[in-house]
C-alpha positions as CSV (number, residue, x, y, z in Angstrom):
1,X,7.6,28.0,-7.3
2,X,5.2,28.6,-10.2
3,X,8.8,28.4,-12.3
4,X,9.4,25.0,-11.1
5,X,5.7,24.0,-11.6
6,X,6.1,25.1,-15.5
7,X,9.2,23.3,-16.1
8,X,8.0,20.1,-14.6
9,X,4.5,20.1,-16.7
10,X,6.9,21.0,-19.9
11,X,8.9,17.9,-18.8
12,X,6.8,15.4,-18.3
13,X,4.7,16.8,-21.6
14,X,8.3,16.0,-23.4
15,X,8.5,12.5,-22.3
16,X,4.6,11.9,-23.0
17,X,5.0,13.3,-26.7
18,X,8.2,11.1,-27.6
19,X,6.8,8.2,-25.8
20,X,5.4,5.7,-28.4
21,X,1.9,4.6,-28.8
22,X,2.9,1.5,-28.9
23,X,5.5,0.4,-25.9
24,X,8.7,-0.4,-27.5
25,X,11.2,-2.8,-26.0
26,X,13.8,-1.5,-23.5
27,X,16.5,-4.3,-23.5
28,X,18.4,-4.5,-20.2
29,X,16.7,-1.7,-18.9
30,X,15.2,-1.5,-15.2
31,X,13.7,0.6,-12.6
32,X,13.2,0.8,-9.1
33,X,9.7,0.6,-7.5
34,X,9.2,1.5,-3.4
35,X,6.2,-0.2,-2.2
36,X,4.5,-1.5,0.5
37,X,4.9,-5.0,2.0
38,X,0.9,-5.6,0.8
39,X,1.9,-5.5,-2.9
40,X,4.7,-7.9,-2.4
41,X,3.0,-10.1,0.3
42,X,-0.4,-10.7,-1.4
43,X,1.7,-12.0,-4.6
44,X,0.5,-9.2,-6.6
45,X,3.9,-8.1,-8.0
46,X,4.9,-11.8,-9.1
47,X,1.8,-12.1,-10.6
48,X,2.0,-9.2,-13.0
49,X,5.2,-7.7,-12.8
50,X,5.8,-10.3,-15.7
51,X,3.0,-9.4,-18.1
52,X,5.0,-5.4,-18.0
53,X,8.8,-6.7,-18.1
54,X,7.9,-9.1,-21.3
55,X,5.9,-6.4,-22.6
56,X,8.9,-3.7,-22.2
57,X,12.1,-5.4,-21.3
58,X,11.8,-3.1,-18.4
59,X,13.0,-5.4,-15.2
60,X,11.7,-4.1,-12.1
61,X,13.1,-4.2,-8.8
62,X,10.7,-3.4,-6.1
63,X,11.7,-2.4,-2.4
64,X,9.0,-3.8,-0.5
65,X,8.9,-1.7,3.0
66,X,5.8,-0.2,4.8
67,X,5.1,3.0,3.5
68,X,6.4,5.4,5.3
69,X,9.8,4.1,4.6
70,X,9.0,3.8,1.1
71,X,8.5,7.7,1.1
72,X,11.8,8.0,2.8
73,X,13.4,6.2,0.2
74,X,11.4,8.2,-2.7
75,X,12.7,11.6,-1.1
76,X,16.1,10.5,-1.4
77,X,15.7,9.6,-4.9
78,X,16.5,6.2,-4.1
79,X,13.5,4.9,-6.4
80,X,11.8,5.9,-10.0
81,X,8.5,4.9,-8.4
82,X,6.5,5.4,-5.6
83,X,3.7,3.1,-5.2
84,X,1.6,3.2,-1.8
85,X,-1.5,3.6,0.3
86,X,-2.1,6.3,2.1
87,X,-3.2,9.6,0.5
88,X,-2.3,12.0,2.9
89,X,0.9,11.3,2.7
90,X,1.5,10.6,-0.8
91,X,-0.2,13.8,-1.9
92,X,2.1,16.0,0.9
93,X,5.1,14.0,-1.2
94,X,3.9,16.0,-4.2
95,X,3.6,19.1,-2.4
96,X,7.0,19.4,-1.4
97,X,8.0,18.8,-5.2
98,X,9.1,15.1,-4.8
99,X,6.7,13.6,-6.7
100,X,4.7,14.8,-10.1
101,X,1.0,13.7,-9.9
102,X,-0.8,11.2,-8.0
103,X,-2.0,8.4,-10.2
104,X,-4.9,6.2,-8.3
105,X,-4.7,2.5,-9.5
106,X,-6.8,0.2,-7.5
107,X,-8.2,0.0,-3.8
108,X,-8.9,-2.6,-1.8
109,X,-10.1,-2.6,2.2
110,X,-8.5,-2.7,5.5
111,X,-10.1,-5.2,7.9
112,X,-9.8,-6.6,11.3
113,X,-8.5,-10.1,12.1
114,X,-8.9,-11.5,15.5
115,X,-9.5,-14.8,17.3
116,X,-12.6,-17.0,16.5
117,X,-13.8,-17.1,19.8
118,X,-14.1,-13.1,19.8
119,X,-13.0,-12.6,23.3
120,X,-14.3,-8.4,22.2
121,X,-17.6,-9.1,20.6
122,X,-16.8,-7.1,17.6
123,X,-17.7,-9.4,14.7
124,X,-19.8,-8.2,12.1
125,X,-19.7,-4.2,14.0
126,X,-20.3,-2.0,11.1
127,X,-18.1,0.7,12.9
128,X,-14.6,0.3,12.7
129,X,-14.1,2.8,15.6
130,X,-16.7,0.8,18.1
131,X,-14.2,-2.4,17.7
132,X,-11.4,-0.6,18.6
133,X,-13.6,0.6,21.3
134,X,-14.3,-2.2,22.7
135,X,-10.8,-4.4,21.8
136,X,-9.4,-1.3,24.1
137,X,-12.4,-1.2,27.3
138,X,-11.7,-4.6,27.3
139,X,-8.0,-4.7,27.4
140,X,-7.6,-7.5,24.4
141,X,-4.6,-7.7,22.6
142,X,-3.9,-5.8,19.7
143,X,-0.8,-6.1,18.0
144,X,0.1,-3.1,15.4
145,X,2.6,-2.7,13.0
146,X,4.2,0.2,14.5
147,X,6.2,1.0,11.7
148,X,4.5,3.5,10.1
149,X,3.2,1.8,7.0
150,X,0.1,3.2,5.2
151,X,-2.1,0.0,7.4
152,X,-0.4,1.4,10.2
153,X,-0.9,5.2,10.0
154,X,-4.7,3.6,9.0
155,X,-5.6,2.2,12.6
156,X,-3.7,5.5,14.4
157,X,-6.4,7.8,12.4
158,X,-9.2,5.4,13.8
159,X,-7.8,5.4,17.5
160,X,-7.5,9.6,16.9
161,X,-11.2,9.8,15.7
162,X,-12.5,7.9,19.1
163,X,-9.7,10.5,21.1
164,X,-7.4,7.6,22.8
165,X,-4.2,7.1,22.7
166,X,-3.2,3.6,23.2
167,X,0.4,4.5,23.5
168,X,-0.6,5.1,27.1
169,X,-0.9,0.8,27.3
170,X,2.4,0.0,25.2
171,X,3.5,-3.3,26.1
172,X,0.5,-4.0,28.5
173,X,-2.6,-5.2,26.1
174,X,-1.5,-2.9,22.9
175,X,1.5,-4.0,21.2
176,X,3.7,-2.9,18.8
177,X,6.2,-4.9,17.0
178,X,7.4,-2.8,14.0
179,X,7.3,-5.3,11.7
180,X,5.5,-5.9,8.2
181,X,1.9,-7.1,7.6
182,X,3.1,-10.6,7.2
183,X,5.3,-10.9,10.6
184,X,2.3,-9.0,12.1
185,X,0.0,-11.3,11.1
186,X,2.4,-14.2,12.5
187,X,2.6,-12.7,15.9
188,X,-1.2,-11.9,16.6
189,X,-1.7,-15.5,15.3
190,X,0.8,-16.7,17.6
191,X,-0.7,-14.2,21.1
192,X,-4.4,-14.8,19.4
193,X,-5.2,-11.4,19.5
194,X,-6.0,-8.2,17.0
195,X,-4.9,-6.7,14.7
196,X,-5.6,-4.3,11.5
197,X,-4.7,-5.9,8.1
198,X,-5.3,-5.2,4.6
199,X,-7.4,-7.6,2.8
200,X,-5.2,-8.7,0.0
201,X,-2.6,-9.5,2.7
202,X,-4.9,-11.4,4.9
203,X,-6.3,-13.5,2.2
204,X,-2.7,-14.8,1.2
205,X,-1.6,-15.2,4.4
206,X,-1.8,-19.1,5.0
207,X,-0.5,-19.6,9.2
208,X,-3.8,-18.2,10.3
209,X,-4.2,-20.9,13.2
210,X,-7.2,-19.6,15.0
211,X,-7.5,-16.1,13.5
212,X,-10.5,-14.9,11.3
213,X,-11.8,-12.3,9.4
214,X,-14.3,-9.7,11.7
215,X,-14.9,-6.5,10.8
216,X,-14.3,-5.3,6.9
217,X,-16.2,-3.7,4.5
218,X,-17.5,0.0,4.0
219,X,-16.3,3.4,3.4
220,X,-14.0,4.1,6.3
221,X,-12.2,1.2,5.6
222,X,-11.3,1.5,2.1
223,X,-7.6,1.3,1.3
224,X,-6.8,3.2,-2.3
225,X,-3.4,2.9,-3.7
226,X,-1.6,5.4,-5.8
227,X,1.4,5.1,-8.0
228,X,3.6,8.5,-8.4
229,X,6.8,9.3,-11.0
230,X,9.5,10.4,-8.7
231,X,10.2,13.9,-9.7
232,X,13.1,14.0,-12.3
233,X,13.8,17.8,-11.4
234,X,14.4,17.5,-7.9
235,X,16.5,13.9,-8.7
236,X,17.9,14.3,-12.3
237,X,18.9,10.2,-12.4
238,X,15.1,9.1,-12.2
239,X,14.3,7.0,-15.2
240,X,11.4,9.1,-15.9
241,X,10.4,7.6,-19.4
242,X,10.7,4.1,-17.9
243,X,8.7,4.8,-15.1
244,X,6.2,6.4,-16.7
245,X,6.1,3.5,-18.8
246,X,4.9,1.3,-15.8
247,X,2.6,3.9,-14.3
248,X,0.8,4.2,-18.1
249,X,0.9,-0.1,-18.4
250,X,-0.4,-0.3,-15.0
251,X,-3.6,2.0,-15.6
252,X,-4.1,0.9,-18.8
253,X,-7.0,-2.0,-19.7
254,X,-4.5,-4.7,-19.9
255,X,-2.9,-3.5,-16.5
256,X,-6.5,-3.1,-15.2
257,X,-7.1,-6.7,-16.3
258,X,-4.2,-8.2,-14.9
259,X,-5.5,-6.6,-11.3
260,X,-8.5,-7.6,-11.1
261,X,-8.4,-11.1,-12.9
262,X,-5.5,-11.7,-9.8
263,X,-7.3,-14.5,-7.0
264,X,-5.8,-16.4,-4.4
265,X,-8.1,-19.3,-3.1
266,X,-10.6,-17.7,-5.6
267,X,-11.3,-14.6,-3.6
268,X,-10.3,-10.7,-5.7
269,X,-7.5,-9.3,-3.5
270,X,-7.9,-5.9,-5.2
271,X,-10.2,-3.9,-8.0
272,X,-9.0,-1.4,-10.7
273,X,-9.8,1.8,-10.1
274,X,-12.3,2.7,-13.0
Protein backbone atom coordinates (compact mmCIF):
# COMPACT_ATOMS: atom_id res chain seq x y z
CA UNK A 1 0.00 0.00 0.00
CA UNK A 2 2.65 2.58 0.99
CA UNK A 3 4.33 1.19 -2.60
CA UNK A 4 1.40 2.09 -4.47
CA UNK A 5 1.01 5.49 -2.61
CA UNK A 6 4.88 6.29 -3.81
CA UNK A 7 4.41 5.47 -7.25
CA UNK A 8 1.23 7.41 -7.60
CA UNK A 9 2.80 10.75 -5.96
CA UNK A 10 5.99 10.02 -8.48
CA UNK A 11 3.37 9.89 -11.18
CA UNK A 12 1.37 12.58 -10.92
CA UNK A 13 4.78 14.66 -9.97
CA UNK A 14 5.89 13.42 -13.66
CA UNK A 15 2.92 14.74 -15.42
CA UNK A 16 2.99 18.18 -13.20
CA UNK A 17 6.86 18.69 -14.12
CA UNK A 18 6.41 18.17 -18.04
CA UNK A 19 3.14 20.00 -18.04
CA UNK A 20 3.76 23.47 -19.45
CA UNK A 21 3.33 26.70 -17.75
CA UNK A 22 1.51 27.85 -20.28
CA UNK A 23 -1.38 25.32 -21.59
CA UNK A 24 -0.51 24.31 -24.97
CA UNK A 25 -3.00 23.25 -27.57
CA UNK A 26 -4.18 19.62 -27.74
CA UNK A 27 -5.74 19.23 -31.25
CA UNK A 28 -8.51 16.65 -31.45
CA UNK A 29 -7.90 15.59 -28.14
CA UNK A 30 -10.87 14.94 -25.48
CA UNK A 31 -11.68 13.62 -22.14
CA UNK A 32 -14.39 12.23 -20.36
CA UNK A 33 -16.01 14.09 -17.31
CA UNK A 34 -18.75 12.08 -14.85
CA UNK A 35 -20.84 14.63 -13.16
CA UNK A 36 -23.86 15.28 -11.65
CA UNK A 37 -27.10 16.34 -13.37
CA UNK A 38 -26.60 20.07 -11.27
CA UNK A 39 -23.55 20.92 -13.33
CA UNK A 40 -25.27 20.15 -16.60
CA UNK A 41 -28.83 21.32 -15.62
CA UNK A 42 -27.93 24.78 -14.11
CA UNK A 43 -26.06 25.51 -17.64
CA UNK A 44 -22.80 25.64 -15.99
CA UNK A 45 -20.92 23.25 -18.28
CA UNK A 46 -22.19 25.15 -21.62
CA UNK A 47 -21.25 28.10 -20.16
CA UNK A 48 -17.65 27.47 -19.55
CA UNK A 49 -16.77 24.29 -20.95
CA UNK A 50 -16.01 26.62 -23.97
CA UNK A 51 -13.62 29.14 -22.40
CA UNK A 52 -11.20 25.46 -21.46
CA UNK A 53 -11.77 23.58 -24.96
CA UNK A 54 -10.65 26.92 -26.98
CA UNK A 55 -8.09 27.44 -24.55
CA UNK A 56 -6.69 23.62 -24.93
CA UNK A 57 -8.37 21.96 -27.88
CA UNK A 58 -9.34 19.58 -25.16
CA UNK A 59 -13.20 18.63 -26.13
CA UNK A 60 -14.98 17.46 -23.23
CA UNK A 61 -17.63 15.01 -23.06
CA UNK A 62 -19.44 14.99 -19.74
CA UNK A 63 -21.80 12.06 -18.46
CA UNK A 64 -24.25 13.97 -16.63
CA UNK A 65 -25.84 11.31 -13.93
CA UNK A 66 -26.50 11.76 -10.17
CA UNK A 67 -23.57 11.02 -8.29
CA UNK A 68 -23.55 7.99 -7.12
CA UNK A 69 -23.62 6.67 -10.66
CA UNK A 70 -20.99 8.92 -11.58
CA UNK A 71 -18.71 7.04 -8.99
CA UNK A 72 -19.78 3.87 -10.47
CA UNK A 73 -18.75 4.93 -13.69
CA UNK A 74 -15.29 6.43 -12.30
CA UNK A 75 -14.51 2.95 -10.70
CA UNK A 76 -14.77 1.32 -13.86
CA UNK A 77 -12.58 3.67 -15.43
CA UNK A 78 -15.14 4.67 -17.68
CA UNK A 79 -14.16 8.54 -17.20
CA UNK A 80 -10.73 10.74 -16.76
CA UNK A 81 -12.74 12.87 -14.35
CA UNK A 82 -14.81 12.74 -11.51
CA UNK A 83 -16.49 15.85 -10.63
CA UNK A 84 -19.35 15.72 -7.77
CA UNK A 85 -20.89 16.72 -4.50
CA UNK A 86 -20.73 14.77 -1.74
CA UNK A 87 -17.49 14.36 0.29
CA UNK A 88 -18.04 11.37 1.95
CA UNK A 89 -18.10 9.63 -0.82
CA UNK A 90 -15.75 11.13 -3.05
CA UNK A 91 -12.97 10.98 -0.44
CA UNK A 92 -13.84 6.91 0.24
CA UNK A 93 -13.29 6.89 -3.79
CA UNK A 94 -9.73 7.96 -2.99
CA UNK A 95 -9.30 5.59 -0.25
CA UNK A 96 -9.84 2.58 -2.16
CA UNK A 97 -7.10 3.98 -4.70
CA UNK A 98 -9.58 5.12 -7.53
CA UNK A 99 -9.05 8.51 -7.37
CA UNK A 100 -5.66 10.70 -6.56
CA UNK A 101 -6.55 13.82 -4.49
CA UNK A 102 -9.66 15.58 -3.82
CA UNK A 103 -9.59 18.97 -5.50
CA UNK A 104 -12.51 21.37 -3.88
CA UNK A 105 -13.72 23.90 -6.60
CA UNK A 106 -16.77 25.70 -5.66
CA UNK A 107 -19.96 25.19 -3.37
CA UNK A 108 -23.07 26.27 -3.57
CA UNK A 109 -26.34 25.36 -1.06
CA UNK A 110 -28.96 22.80 -1.00
CA UNK A 111 -32.43 24.29 -0.33
CA UNK A 112 -36.02 23.31 -0.03
CA UNK A 113 -38.71 24.09 -2.66
CA UNK A 114 -42.29 23.60 -1.88
CA UNK A 115 -45.72 25.07 -2.56
CA UNK A 116 -46.46 28.85 -2.02
CA UNK A 117 -49.22 28.26 0.16
CA UNK A 118 -46.85 26.24 2.66
CA UNK A 119 -49.38 23.58 3.56
CA UNK A 120 -46.08 22.60 6.37
CA UNK A 121 -45.23 26.00 7.72
CA UNK A 122 -41.69 25.62 7.13
CA UNK A 123 -40.68 28.87 5.41
CA UNK A 124 -37.97 30.81 6.60
CA UNK A 125 -37.17 27.61 9.46
CA UNK A 126 -33.47 28.14 10.09
CA UNK A 127 -33.33 24.26 10.78
CA UNK A 128 -33.27 22.09 7.88
CA UNK A 129 -34.09 19.10 10.15
CA UNK A 130 -37.34 20.85 11.84
CA UNK A 131 -38.83 21.19 8.04
CA UNK A 132 -38.44 17.81 7.45
CA UNK A 133 -39.95 17.45 10.71
CA UNK A 134 -42.72 18.88 10.19
CA UNK A 135 -43.23 18.15 6.03
CA UNK A 136 -43.20 14.32 7.68
CA UNK A 137 -45.79 14.97 11.15
CA UNK A 138 -47.84 16.39 8.74
CA UNK A 139 -47.82 13.84 6.00
CA UNK A 140 -47.07 16.43 2.97
CA UNK A 141 -45.60 15.31 -0.04
CA UNK A 142 -42.15 15.03 -0.61
CA UNK A 143 -40.83 13.83 -3.66
CA UNK A 144 -36.93 12.68 -3.56
CA UNK A 145 -34.69 11.77 -6.02
CA UNK A 146 -34.14 8.35 -4.98
CA UNK A 147 -31.30 7.73 -7.06
CA UNK A 148 -28.58 8.24 -5.05
CA UNK A 149 -27.21 11.47 -6.24
CA UNK A 150 -25.02 13.63 -3.91
CA UNK A 151 -28.75 15.98 -3.38
CA UNK A 152 -30.08 12.72 -2.62
CA UNK A 153 -27.67 11.06 -0.19
CA UNK A 154 -27.95 15.08 1.27
CA UNK A 155 -31.68 14.82 2.48
CA UNK A 156 -31.18 10.86 3.77
CA UNK A 157 -28.22 12.34 6.22
CA UNK A 158 -30.94 14.98 7.38
CA UNK A 159 -33.91 12.37 7.81
CA UNK A 160 -30.90 10.08 9.77
CA UNK A 161 -29.93 13.01 12.08
CA UNK A 162 -33.88 13.51 13.27
CA UNK A 163 -33.84 9.19 13.53
CA UNK A 164 -36.79 8.55 10.87
CA UNK A 165 -36.92 6.67 8.25
CA UNK A 166 -39.35 7.67 5.71
CA UNK A 167 -38.93 4.54 3.81
CA UNK A 168 -41.57 3.30 6.23
CA UNK A 169 -44.29 5.81 4.03
CA UNK A 170 -42.86 4.95 0.40
CA UNK A 171 -45.53 5.63 -1.90
CA UNK A 172 -47.93 7.03 0.78
CA UNK A 173 -46.85 10.88 1.36
CA UNK A 174 -42.88 10.32 0.66
CA UNK A 175 -42.06 9.57 -2.80
CA UNK A 176 -39.44 8.57 -4.68
CA UNK A 177 -39.10 8.67 -8.36
CA UNK A 178 -35.32 8.05 -9.19
CA UNK A 179 -34.96 10.55 -11.43
CA UNK A 180 -32.55 13.67 -11.85
CA UNK A 181 -33.00 17.12 -10.21
CA UNK A 182 -34.69 18.51 -13.21
CA UNK A 183 -37.52 15.56 -13.65
CA UNK A 184 -37.67 15.95 -9.84
CA UNK A 185 -38.34 19.25 -9.91
CA UNK A 186 -41.08 18.61 -12.75
CA UNK A 187 -42.88 16.10 -10.71
CA UNK A 188 -43.13 18.04 -7.20
CA UNK A 189 -44.23 20.97 -9.37
CA UNK A 190 -46.76 18.85 -11.01
CA UNK A 191 -48.12 16.93 -7.13
CA UNK A 192 -47.23 20.58 -5.44
CA UNK A 193 -45.32 19.21 -2.96
CA UNK A 194 -41.44 19.03 -1.48
CA UNK A 195 -38.70 18.47 -2.27
CA UNK A 196 -34.73 19.05 -1.66
CA UNK A 197 -32.84 20.80 -4.61
CA UNK A 198 -29.70 22.38 -5.14
CA UNK A 199 -29.72 25.95 -5.68
CA UNK A 200 -28.04 26.30 -8.98
CA UNK A 201 -30.61 23.82 -10.26
CA UNK A 202 -33.57 25.52 -8.86
CA UNK A 203 -32.65 28.89 -10.11
CA UNK A 204 -32.46 27.52 -13.85
CA UNK A 205 -35.35 25.59 -13.56
CA UNK A 206 -38.07 27.67 -15.46
CA UNK A 207 -41.73 25.15 -14.97
CA UNK A 208 -41.89 26.18 -11.39
CA UNK A 209 -45.84 26.65 -11.53
CA UNK A 210 -46.68 27.22 -7.95
CA UNK A 211 -43.34 26.15 -6.30
CA UNK A 212 -40.93 28.50 -4.32
CA UNK A 213 -37.92 28.75 -2.62
CA UNK A 214 -38.39 28.01 1.56
CA UNK A 215 -35.80 27.05 3.46
CA UNK A 216 -31.94 27.69 2.22
CA UNK A 217 -29.12 29.14 3.54
CA UNK A 218 -26.57 28.18 6.38
CA UNK A 219 -24.03 25.69 7.24
CA UNK A 220 -25.83 22.44 7.14
CA UNK A 221 -26.92 23.15 3.90
CA UNK A 222 -23.87 23.94 2.09
CA UNK A 223 -23.25 21.78 -1.08
CA UNK A 224 -19.19 21.74 -1.85
CA UNK A 225 -18.15 20.22 -5.07
CA UNK A 226 -14.89 18.50 -5.75
CA UNK A 227 -13.16 17.54 -8.95
CA UNK A 228 -10.79 14.27 -8.80
CA UNK A 229 -8.11 12.74 -11.57
CA UNK A 230 -9.19 9.19 -11.98
CA UNK A 231 -6.28 7.16 -10.88
CA UNK A 232 -4.04 6.32 -13.92
CA UNK A 233 -2.47 3.24 -11.87
CA UNK A 234 -5.45 1.47 -11.18
CA UNK A 235 -6.93 2.40 -15.04
CA UNK A 236 -3.72 2.85 -17.20
CA UNK A 237 -6.01 4.46 -20.31
CA UNK A 238 -6.98 7.59 -18.10
CA UNK A 239 -5.85 10.69 -19.96
CA UNK A 240 -4.13 11.82 -16.92
CA UNK A 241 -2.21 14.97 -18.52
CA UNK A 242 -5.46 16.12 -20.08
CA UNK A 243 -7.37 15.82 -17.17
CA UNK A 244 -5.26 17.33 -15.06
CA UNK A 245 -5.27 19.98 -17.51
CA UNK A 246 -9.03 20.77 -16.72
CA UNK A 247 -8.74 20.19 -12.98
CA UNK A 248 -5.63 22.97 -12.95
CA UNK A 249 -7.87 25.45 -15.61
CA UNK A 250 -10.80 24.99 -13.46
CA UNK A 251 -9.04 26.12 -10.08
CA UNK A 252 -7.15 28.57 -11.66
CA UNK A 253 -8.28 32.62 -11.55
CA UNK A 254 -9.66 32.48 -14.98
CA UNK A 255 -11.60 29.15 -14.07
CA UNK A 256 -12.50 30.90 -10.77
CA UNK A 257 -13.83 33.84 -12.83
CA UNK A 258 -15.63 31.99 -15.26
CA UNK A 259 -17.67 30.38 -12.02
CA UNK A 260 -18.55 32.98 -10.31
CA UNK A 261 -19.20 35.67 -13.08
CA UNK A 262 -21.93 32.63 -14.38
CA UNK A 263 -25.84 34.20 -13.53
CA UNK A 264 -29.07 33.12 -14.69
CA UNK A 265 -31.93 35.73 -14.25
CA UNK A 266 -29.05 37.71 -12.42
CA UNK A 267 -28.82 35.46 -9.40
CA UNK A 268 -24.78 33.60 -8.68
CA UNK A 269 -25.67 29.84 -9.02
CA UNK A 270 -22.24 28.93 -7.49
CA UNK A 271 -18.92 30.65 -5.75
CA UNK A 272 -15.23 29.66 -6.28
CA UNK A 273 -13.81 28.07 -3.61
CA UNK A 274 -11.03 30.59 -2.44
Amino acid sequence: MRLLRELRITFISVILIFLPYHIVLAKDKYITVASTTSTQNSGLFSAILPLFEKKTGIKVRVVAVGTGQALRIARQGDADVLFVHHKPSELQFIEQGFGVKRIEVMYNDFVIIGPKSDPAGIRDIRKVGLAFERIARLKKIFISRGDDSGTHKKELSIWNQLDFNPLKYSGDWYQQVGAGMGSTLNITAAKNGYTLSDRGTWISFKNRRELVLLVGGGPSLINPYGMILVDPLKHPHIKAKEGLQFILWMTSQEGKNAIDTYRVNDQQLFRSTP
